[in-house]
C-alpha positions as CSV (number, residue, x, y, z in Angstrom):
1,X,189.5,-175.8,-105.8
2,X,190.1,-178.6,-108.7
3,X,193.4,-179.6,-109.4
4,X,194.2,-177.5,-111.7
5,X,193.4,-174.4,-109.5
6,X,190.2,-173.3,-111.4
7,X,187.2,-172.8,-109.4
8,X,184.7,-176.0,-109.2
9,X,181.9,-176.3,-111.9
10,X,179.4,-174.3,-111.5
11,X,181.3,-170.9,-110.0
12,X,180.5,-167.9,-112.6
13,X,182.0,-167.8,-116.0
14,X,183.5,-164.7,-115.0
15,X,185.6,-165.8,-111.4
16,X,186.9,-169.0,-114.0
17,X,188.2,-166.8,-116.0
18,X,189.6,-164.7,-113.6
19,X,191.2,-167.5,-112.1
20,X,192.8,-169.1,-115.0
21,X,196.6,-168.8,-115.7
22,X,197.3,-167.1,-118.4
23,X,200.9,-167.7,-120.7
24,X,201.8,-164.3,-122.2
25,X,201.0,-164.2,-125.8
26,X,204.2,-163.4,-127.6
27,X,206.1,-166.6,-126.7
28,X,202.7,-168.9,-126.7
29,X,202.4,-168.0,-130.4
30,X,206.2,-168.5,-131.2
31,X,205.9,-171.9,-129.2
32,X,202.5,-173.2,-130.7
33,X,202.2,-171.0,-134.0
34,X,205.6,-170.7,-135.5
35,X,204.7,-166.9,-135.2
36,X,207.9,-164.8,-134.5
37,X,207.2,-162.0,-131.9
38,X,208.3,-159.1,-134.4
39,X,204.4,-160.4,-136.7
40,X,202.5,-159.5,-133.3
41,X,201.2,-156.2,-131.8
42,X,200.7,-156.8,-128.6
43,X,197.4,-154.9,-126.8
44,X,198.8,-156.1,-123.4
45,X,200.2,-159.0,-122.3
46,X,197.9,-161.7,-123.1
47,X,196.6,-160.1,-126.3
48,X,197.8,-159.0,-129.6
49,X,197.4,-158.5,-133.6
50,X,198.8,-160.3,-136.2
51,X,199.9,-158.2,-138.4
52,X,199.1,-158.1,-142.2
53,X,201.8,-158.3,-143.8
54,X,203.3,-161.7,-141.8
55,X,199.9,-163.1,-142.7
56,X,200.9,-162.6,-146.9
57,X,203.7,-164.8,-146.3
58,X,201.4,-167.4,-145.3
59,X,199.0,-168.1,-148.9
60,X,201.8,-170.7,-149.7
61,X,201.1,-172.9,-146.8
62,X,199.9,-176.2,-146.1
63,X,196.1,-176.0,-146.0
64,X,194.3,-178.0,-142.8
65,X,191.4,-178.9,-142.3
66,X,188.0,-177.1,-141.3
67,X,185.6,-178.0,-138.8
68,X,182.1,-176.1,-138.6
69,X,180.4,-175.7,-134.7
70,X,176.2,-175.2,-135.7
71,X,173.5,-176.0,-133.5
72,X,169.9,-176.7,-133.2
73,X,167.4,-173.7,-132.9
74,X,168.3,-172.0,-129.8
75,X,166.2,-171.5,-127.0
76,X,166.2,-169.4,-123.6
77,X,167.8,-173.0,-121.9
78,X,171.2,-172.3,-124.4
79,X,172.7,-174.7,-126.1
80,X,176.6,-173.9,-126.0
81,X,178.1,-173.6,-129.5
82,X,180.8,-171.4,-128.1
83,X,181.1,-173.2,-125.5
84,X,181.2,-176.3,-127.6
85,X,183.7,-175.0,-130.5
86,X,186.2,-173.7,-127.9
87,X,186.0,-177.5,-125.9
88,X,186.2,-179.3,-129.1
89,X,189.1,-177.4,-130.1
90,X,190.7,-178.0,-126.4
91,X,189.8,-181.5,-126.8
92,X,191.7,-181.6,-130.3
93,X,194.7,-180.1,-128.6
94,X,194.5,-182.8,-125.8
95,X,194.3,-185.7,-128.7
96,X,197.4,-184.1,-129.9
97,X,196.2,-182.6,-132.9
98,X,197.3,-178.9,-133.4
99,X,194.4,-177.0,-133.8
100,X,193.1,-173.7,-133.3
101,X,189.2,-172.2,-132.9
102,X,188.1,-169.1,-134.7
103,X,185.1,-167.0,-133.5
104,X,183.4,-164.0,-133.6
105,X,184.0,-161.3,-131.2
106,X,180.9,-159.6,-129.0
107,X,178.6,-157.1,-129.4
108,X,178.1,-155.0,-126.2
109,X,174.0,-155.0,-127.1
110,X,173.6,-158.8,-125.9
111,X,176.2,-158.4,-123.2
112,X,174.3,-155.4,-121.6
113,X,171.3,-156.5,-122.7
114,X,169.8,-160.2,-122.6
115,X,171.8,-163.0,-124.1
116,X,175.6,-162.2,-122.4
117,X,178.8,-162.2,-123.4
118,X,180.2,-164.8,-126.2
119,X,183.7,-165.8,-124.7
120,X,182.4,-169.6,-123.7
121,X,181.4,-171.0,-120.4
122,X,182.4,-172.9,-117.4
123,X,186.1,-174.8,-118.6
124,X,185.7,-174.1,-122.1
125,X,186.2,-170.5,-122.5
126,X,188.3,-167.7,-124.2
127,X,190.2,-165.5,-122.0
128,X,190.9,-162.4,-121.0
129,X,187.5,-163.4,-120.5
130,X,186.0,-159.2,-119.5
131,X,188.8,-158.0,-122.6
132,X,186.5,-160.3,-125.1
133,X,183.5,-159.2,-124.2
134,X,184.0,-155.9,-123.3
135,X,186.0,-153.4,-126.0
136,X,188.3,-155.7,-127.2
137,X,190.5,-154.7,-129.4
138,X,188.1,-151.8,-130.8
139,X,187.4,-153.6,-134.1
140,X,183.6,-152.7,-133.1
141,X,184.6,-148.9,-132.6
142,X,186.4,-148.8,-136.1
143,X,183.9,-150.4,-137.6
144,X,180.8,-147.9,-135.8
145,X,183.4,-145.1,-136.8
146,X,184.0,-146.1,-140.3
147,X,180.3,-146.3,-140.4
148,X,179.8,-142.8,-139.1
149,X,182.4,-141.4,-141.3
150,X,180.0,-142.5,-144.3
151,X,177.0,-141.2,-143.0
152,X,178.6,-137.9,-142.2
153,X,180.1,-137.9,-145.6
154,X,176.9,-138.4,-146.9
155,X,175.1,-135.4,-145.1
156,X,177.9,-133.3,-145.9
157,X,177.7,-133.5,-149.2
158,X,173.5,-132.6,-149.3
159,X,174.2,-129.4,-147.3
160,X,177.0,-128.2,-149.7
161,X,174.8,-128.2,-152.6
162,X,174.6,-132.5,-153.7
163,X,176.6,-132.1,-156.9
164,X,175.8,-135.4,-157.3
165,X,171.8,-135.5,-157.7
166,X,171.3,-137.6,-154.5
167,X,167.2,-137.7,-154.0
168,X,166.9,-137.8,-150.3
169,X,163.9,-140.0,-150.4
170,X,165.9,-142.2,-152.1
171,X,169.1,-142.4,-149.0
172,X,169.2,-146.1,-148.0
173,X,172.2,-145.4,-145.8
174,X,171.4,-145.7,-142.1
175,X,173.7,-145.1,-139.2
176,X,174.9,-147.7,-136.2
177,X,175.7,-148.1,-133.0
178,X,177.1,-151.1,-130.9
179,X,173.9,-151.0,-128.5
180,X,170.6,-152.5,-128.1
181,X,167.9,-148.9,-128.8
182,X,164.9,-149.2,-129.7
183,X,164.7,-145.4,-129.4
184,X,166.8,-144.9,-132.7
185,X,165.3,-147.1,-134.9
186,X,163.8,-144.3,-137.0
187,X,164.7,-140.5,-136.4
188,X,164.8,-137.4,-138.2
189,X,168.2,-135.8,-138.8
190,X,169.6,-132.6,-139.9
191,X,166.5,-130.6,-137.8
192,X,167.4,-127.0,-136.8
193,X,167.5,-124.9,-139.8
194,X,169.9,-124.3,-142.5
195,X,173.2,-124.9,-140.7
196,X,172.3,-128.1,-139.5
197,X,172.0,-129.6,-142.8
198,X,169.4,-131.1,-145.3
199,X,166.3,-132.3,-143.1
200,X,165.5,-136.0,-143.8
201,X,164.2,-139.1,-142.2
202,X,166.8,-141.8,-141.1
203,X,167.6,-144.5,-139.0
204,X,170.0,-147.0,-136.7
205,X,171.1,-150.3,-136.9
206,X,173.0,-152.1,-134.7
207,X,177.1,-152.5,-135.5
208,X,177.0,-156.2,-136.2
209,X,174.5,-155.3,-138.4
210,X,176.5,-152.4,-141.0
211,X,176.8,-153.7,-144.4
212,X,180.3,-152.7,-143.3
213,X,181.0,-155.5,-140.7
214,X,180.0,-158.0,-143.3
215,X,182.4,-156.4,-145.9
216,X,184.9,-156.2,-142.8
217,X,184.5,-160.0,-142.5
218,X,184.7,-160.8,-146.2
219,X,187.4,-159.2,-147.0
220,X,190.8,-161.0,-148.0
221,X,193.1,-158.0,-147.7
222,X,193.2,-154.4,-147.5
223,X,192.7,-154.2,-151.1
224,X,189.7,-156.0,-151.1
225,X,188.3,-154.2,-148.1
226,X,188.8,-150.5,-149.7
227,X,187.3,-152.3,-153.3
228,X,184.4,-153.6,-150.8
229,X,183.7,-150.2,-149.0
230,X,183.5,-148.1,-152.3
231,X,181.0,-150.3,-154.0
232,X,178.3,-150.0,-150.8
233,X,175.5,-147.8,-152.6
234,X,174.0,-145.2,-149.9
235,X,171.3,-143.7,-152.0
236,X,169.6,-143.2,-155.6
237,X,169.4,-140.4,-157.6
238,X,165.9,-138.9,-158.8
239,X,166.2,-141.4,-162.0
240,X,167.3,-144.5,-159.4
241,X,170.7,-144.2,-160.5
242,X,173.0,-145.8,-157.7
243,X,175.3,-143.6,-155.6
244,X,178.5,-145.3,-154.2
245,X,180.8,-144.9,-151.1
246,X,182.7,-144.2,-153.5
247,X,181.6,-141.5,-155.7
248,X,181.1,-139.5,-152.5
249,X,185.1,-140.2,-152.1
250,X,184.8,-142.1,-149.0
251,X,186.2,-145.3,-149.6
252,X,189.9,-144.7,-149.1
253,X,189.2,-142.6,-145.2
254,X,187.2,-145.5,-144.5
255,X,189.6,-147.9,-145.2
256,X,192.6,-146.3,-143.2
257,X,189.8,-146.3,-140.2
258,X,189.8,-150.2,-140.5
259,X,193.2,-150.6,-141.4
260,X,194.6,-152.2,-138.1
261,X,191.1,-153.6,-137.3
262,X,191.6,-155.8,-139.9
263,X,194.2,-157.3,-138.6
264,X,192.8,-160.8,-136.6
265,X,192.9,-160.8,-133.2
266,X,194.9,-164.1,-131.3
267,X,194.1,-164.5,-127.8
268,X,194.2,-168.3,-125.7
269,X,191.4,-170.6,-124.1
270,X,191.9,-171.5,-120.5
271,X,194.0,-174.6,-121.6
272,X,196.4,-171.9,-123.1
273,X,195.5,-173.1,-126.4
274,X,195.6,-170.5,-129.0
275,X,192.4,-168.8,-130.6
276,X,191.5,-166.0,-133.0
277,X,188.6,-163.8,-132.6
278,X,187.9,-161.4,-135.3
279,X,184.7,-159.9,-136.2
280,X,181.2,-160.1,-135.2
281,X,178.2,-160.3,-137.8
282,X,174.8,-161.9,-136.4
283,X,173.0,-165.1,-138.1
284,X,169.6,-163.3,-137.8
285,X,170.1,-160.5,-139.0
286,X,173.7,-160.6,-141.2
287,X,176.0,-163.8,-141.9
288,X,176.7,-164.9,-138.4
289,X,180.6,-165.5,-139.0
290,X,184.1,-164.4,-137.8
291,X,186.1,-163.1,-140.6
292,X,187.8,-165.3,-143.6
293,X,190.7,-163.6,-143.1
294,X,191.2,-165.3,-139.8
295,X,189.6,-168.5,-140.8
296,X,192.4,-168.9,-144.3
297,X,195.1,-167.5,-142.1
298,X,194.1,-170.3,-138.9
299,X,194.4,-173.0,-141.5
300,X,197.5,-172.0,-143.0
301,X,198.9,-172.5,-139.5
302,X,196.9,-175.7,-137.9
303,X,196.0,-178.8,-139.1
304,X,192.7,-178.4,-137.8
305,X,190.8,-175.4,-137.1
306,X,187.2,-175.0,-135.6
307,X,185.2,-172.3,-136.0
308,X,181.5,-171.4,-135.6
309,X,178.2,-170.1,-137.4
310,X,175.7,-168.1,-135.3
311,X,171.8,-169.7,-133.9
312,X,170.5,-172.7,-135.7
313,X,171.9,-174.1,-139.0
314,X,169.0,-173.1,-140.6
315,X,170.6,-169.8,-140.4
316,X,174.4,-169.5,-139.0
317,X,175.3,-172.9,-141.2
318,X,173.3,-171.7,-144.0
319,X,174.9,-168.5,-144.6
320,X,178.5,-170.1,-143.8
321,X,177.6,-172.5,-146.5
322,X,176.1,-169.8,-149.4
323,X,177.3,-166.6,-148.4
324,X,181.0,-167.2,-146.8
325,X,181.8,-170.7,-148.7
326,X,180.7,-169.1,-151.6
327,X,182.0,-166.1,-151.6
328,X,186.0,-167.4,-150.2
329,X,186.2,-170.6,-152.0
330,X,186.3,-172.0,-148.1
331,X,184.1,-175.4,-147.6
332,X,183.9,-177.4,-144.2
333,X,185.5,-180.9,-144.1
334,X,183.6,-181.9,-141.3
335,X,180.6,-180.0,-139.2
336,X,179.3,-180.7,-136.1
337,X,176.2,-180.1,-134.9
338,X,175.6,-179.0,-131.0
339,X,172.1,-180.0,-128.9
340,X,170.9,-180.2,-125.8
341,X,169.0,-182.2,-123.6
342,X,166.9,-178.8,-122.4
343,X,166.6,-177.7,-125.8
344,X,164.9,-180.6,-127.2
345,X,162.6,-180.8,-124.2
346,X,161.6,-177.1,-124.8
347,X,161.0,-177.6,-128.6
348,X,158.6,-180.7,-127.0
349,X,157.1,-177.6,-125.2
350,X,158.5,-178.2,-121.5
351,X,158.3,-174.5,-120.5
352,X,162.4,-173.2,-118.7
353,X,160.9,-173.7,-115.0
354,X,160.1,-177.2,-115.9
355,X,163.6,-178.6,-117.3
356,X,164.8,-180.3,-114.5
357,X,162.1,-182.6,-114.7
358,X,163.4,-185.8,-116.2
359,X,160.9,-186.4,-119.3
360,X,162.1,-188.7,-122.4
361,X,158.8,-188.0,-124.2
362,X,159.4,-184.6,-124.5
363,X,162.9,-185.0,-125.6
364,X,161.1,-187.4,-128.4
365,X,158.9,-184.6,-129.2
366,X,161.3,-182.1,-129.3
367,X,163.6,-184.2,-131.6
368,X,161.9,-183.5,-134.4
369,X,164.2,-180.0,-134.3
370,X,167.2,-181.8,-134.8
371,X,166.2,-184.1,-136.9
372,X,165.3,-181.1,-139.3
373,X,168.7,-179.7,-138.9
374,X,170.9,-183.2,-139.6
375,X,168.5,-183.7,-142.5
376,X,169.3,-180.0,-143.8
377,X,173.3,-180.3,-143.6
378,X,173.0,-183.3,-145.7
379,X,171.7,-181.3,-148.6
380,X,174.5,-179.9,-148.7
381,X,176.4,-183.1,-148.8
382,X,177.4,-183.1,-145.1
383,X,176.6,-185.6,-143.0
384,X,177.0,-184.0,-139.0
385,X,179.0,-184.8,-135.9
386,X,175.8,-184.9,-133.3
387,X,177.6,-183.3,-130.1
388,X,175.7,-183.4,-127.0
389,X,176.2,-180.8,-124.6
390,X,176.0,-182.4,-121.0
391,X,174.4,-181.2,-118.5
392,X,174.1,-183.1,-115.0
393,X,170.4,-182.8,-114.9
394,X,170.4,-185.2,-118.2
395,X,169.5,-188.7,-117.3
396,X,170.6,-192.0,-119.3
397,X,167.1,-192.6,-121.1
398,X,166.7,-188.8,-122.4
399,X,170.3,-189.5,-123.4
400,X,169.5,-192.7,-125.4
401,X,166.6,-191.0,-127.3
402,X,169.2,-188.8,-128.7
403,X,171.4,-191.3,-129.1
404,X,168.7,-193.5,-130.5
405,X,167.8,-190.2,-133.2
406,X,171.3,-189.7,-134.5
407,X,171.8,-193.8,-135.3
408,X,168.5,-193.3,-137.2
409,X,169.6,-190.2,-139.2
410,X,173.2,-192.3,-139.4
411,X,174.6,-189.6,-138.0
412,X,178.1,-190.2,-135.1
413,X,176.9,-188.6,-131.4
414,X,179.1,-187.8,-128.7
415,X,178.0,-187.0,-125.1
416,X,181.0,-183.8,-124.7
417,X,181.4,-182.4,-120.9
418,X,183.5,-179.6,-121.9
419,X,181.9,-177.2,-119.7
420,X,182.9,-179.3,-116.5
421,X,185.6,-181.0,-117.3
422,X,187.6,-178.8,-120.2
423,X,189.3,-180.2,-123.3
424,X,189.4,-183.3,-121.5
425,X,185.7,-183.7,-120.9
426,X,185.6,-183.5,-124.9
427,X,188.0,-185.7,-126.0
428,X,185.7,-188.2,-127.5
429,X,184.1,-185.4,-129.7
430,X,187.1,-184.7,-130.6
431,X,187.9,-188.1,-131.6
432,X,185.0,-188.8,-133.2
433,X,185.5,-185.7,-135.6
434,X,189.4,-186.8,-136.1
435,X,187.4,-190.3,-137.6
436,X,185.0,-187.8,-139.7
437,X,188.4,-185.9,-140.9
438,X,190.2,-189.2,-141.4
439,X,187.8,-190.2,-144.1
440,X,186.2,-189.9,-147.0
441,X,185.5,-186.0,-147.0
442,X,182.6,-184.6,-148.2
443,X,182.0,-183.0,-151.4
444,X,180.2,-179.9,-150.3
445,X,177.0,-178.4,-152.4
446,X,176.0,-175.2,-152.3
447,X,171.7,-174.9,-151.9
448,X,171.3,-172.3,-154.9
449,X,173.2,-171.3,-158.2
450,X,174.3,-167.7,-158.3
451,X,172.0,-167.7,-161.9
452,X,168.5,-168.3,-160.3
453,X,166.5,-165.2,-159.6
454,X,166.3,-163.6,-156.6
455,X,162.9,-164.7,-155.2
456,X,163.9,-167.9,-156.2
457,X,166.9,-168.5,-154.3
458,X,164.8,-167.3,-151.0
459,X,162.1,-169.4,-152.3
460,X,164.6,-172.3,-151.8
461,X,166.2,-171.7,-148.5
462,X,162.0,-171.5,-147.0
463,X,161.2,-174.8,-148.8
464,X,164.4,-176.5,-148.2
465,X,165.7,-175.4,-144.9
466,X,162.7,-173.8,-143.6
467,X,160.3,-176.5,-144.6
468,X,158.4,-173.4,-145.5
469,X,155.3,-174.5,-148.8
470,X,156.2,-170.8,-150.1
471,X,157.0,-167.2,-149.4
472,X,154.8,-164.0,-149.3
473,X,156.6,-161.0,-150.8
474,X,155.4,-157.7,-149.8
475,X,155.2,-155.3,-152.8
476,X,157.9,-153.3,-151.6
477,X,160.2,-156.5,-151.2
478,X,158.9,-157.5,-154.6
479,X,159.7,-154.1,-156.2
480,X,163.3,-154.1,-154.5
481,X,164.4,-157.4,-155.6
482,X,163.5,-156.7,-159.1
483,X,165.4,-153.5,-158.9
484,X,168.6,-155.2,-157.5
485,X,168.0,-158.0,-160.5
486,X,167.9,-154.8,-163.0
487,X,170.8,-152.5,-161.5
488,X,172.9,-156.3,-162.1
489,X,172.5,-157.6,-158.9
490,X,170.7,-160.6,-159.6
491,X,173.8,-163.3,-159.1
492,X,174.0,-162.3,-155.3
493,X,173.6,-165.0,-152.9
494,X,170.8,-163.7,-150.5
495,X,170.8,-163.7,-146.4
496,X,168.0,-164.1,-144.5
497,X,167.4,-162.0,-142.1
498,X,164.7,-163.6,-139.2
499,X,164.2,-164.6,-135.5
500,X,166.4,-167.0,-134.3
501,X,163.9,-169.0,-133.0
502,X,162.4,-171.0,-135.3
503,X,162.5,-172.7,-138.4
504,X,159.3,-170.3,-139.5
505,X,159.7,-166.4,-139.3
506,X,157.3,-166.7,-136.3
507,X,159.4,-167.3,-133.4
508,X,156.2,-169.5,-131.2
509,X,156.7,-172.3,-133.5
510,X,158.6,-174.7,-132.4
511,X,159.5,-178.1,-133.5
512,X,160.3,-178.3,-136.8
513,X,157.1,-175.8,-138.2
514,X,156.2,-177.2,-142.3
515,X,153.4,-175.7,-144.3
516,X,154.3,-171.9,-143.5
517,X,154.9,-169.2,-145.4
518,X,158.0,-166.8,-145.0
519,X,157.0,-163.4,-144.9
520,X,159.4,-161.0,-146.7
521,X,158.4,-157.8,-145.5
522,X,161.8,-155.4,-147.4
523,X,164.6,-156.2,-149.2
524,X,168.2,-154.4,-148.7
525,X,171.1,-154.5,-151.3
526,X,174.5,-155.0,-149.6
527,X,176.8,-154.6,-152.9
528,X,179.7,-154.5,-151.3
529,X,179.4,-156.9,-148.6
530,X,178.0,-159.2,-152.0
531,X,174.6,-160.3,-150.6
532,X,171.0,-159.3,-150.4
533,X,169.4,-159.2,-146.9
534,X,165.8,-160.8,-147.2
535,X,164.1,-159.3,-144.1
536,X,161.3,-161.4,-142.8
537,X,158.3,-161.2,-140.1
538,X,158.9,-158.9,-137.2
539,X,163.0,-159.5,-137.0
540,X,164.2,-155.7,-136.2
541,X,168.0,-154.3,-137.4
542,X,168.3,-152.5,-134.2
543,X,167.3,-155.0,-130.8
544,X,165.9,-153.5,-127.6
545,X,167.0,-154.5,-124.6
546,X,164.2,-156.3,-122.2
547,X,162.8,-155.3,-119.2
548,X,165.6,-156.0,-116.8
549,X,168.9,-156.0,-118.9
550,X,172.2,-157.7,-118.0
551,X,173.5,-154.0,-117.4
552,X,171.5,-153.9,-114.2
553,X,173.8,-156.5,-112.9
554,X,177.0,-155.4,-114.2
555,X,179.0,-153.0,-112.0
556,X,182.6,-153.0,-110.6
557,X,183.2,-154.2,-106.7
558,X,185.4,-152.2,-103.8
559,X,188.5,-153.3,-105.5
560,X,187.5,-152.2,-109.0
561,X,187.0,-155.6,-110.3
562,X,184.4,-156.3,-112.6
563,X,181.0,-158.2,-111.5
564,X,177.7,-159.7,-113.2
565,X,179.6,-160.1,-116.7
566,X,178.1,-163.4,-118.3
């Protein structure tokens, strides 16, 4: 056992966290937050809500300062951006800066299915590590429920006679649910005969992918959220006339479903630092942040908060930057960019099996990925913290071709060993960003104007981010966008919605991939979320779990504890 009576490096994620000692949340946030106990609701002792109207009192605070956690393109070797945000932010605390970390909370479809749970790893996680990952709070169940509400709403109103003129060919409305199935990514609902409703073909997303999870983490108050959920447009009448959330009077049930949801969550990382998780959108196929109201209320009680973007810049920081930023008036004063050792020897094309192999020239050829990514965070006038994420395979000359990278981009790097060694194992990241914050900040530029047409402002993320030469619209993307642009749409920032992968929208080219074309196969209008999802190449709404999922791991042992949770 180390010292501080966690297991060695190394032991699973899940026994750390098990093994961590936890300080009950009602007097940690009076002692490190200035929050009296009568603003919480606790869910248990080490967990609780803040409530809303504590967090009012707050818009005439002191404003700190924001750090964004991105990372290179991810790969099956993982690069740690969790893992990195939440040792940064211990590493902050250790400096003796008061800061906090915000995330986004997980989806049960990676956890059962291939990726894991999102709580951190090894000394740098978020505890109650199985609470996280697992359930929660049930912000994900109000959120599926809210969802369902709509859609039932929705069918209700065909079977008793659609007063108002809904064409059912025209329903854009799908349902959710908080689980990787492939089997419901197009069905047929209302089957049955005349009691069972109108007949008509449908579908299921994902939960992190609901137009209402977005709104859910754009919102700035419950005013906002109910104004959010009655503009979503479900379907078109015969002369494509929109139909809203809220002319089928849905808005206001909707809103009292997601009323305590709202509220962010404040839990602690194993250094009994504080931390807010709230929300859960993905960067491939949504905006890939935790919620602004977590993010405004973190800052309005640290100096410094961290917080994270999902995958790669190209699409996490991106949609931070043109969606979120945009959107909340928010903008990063400093961002730091995670990579790996293993990830820039697979980019080189060293295949998983082969990473412990020591090989420089791959981590050259694999360089070229974050190269890409430091050259596209300044463009938008934000020059990154390069944080290596150690692993004890890494030798000294892969290190120094990194090293030797990020003095040619004149970028800072920092070799961080949060995952062994905690916040203190990232204390010179953490330094390093204090320089970056002590500064000259940046003057942050948003990629696009809200005024350029629609296929213009996804031209520009493919050529400028994407190092795309152009995109391909299908006809049915190309009719959609100039329907959104005629309906009034047209000032909507767009999201991308692609693999994860790669820079391209064909997830086998690695490297940084220039000369391709993005392939915008439909476009969807969020309105009240305030964006249009581009979808490109194969990228699916609802995932599929592989061939063996995490779930075939996960179980509970003789004493009932919980086992195989990653």
């Amino acid at each position: 056992m180390a010292k501080d009576n966690l297991p060695p490096p190394g032991t699973a994620d899940i026994e750390i966290a098990r093994a961590a000692s936890m300080k009950p949340i009602l007097p940690l946030a009076d002692d490190r937050l200035g929050i009296p106990a009568d603003a919480l609701v606790p869910y248990g002792h080490f967990k609780a809500k803040l409530s809303l109207d504590y967090i009012s009192t707050l818009e005439s605070q002191p404003k700190g300062k924001l750090v964004l956690v991105t990372a290179v393109t991810p790969t099956p070797a993982g690069e740690g951006k969790t893992t990195t945000s939440v040792g940064l932010n211990d590493g902050l605390n250790k400096i003796g800066v008061k800061s906090m970390v915000c995330l986004r909370e997980p989806s049960l479809g990676p956890c059962f299915g291939m990726k894991g749970g999102a709580a951190g790893g090894g000394r740098a996680q978020v505890v109650p590590m199985e609470d996280i990952n697992l359930h929660f709070n049930g912000d994900f169940h109000a959120i599926s429920s809210a969802h369902a509400l709509l859609s039932a709403m929705l069918d209700n109103h065909l079977h008793w006679g659609n007063e108002l003129g809904i064409d059912t060919r025209r329903i854009s409305w799908r349902r959710v649910v908080d689980m990787n199935d492939r089997a419901l990514r197009n069905i047929n609902v209302g089957l049955g005969g005349p009691t069972n409703g109108v007949p008509r073909e449908s579908g299921f997303d994902i939960t992190v992918a609901s137009e209402i999870m977005a709104i859910f983490c754009l919102a700035t108050d419950l005013t906002d959220l109910q104004r959010r959920l009655g503009d979503i447009i479900v379907a078109r009448r015969s002369d494509k006339s929109p139909v809203t959330a809220r002319d089928l009077g849905a808005d206001g049930a909707m809103a009292v479903l997601l009323q305590d949801a709202l509220a962010p969550n404040l839990v602690q990382t194993l250094e009994n630092n504080p931390a807010f998780i709230h929300g859960g959108p993905f960067a491939n196929i949504a905006h890939g942040c935790n919620s602004v109201m977590a993010t405004k209320t973190a800052l309005s009680l640290c100096d410094v908060v961290v917080t994270e973007a999902g995958f790669g810049a190209d699409l996490g920081a991106e949609k931070f930057l043109d969606i979120k930023c945009r959107q909340s008036g928010l903008r990063p004063d400093a961002v730091v960019l995670v990579c790996t050792i293993r990830a820039m020897k697979m980019q080189g094309g060293v295949i998983k099996a082969d990473l412990g192999a020591p090989d420089a020239g791959a981590v050259e050829r694999g360089g070229v990925n974050l190269v890409r990514h430091i050259e596209n965070l300044k463009k938008f006038g934000l020059s990154p913290v390069v944080a290596l994420n150690h692993f004890i395979a890494d030798t000294d000359e892969e290190i120094a071709v990194v090293s030797r990278i990020c003095k040619e981009q004149d970028v800072r790097i920092a070799t961080a060993k949060h995952w062994a060694e905690g916040g203190e194992g990232a204390k010179e990241l953490a330094q390093i960003v204090m320089a970056q914050l002590d500064g000259a900040l940046p003057e942050v530029e948003l990629l696009y104007s809200d005024d350029l047409p629609l296929a213009d402002k996804i031209r520009t993320i493919a050529t400028k981010i994407y190092g795309a030469s152009g995109i391909s619209l299908s006809a049915v993307a190309a009719r959609s966008l100039k329907d959104f642009e005629d309906l009034g749409f047209g000032h909507l920032p767009v999201c991308i919605a692609k693999t994860q992968y790669s820079f391209s929208s064909d997830q086998s080219l690695l490297g940084a991939p220039s000369g391709h074309e993005l392939e915008v196969r439909e476009a969807r209008l969020s309105a009240g979320a305030g964006f249009i999802v581009a979808v490109c190449g194969a990228i699916m709404t609802m995932p599929g779990l592989p061939r063996k999922p995490s779930a075939l791991n996960i179980g509970l042992d003789e004493d009932g504890q919980i086992v195989g949770l990653t």
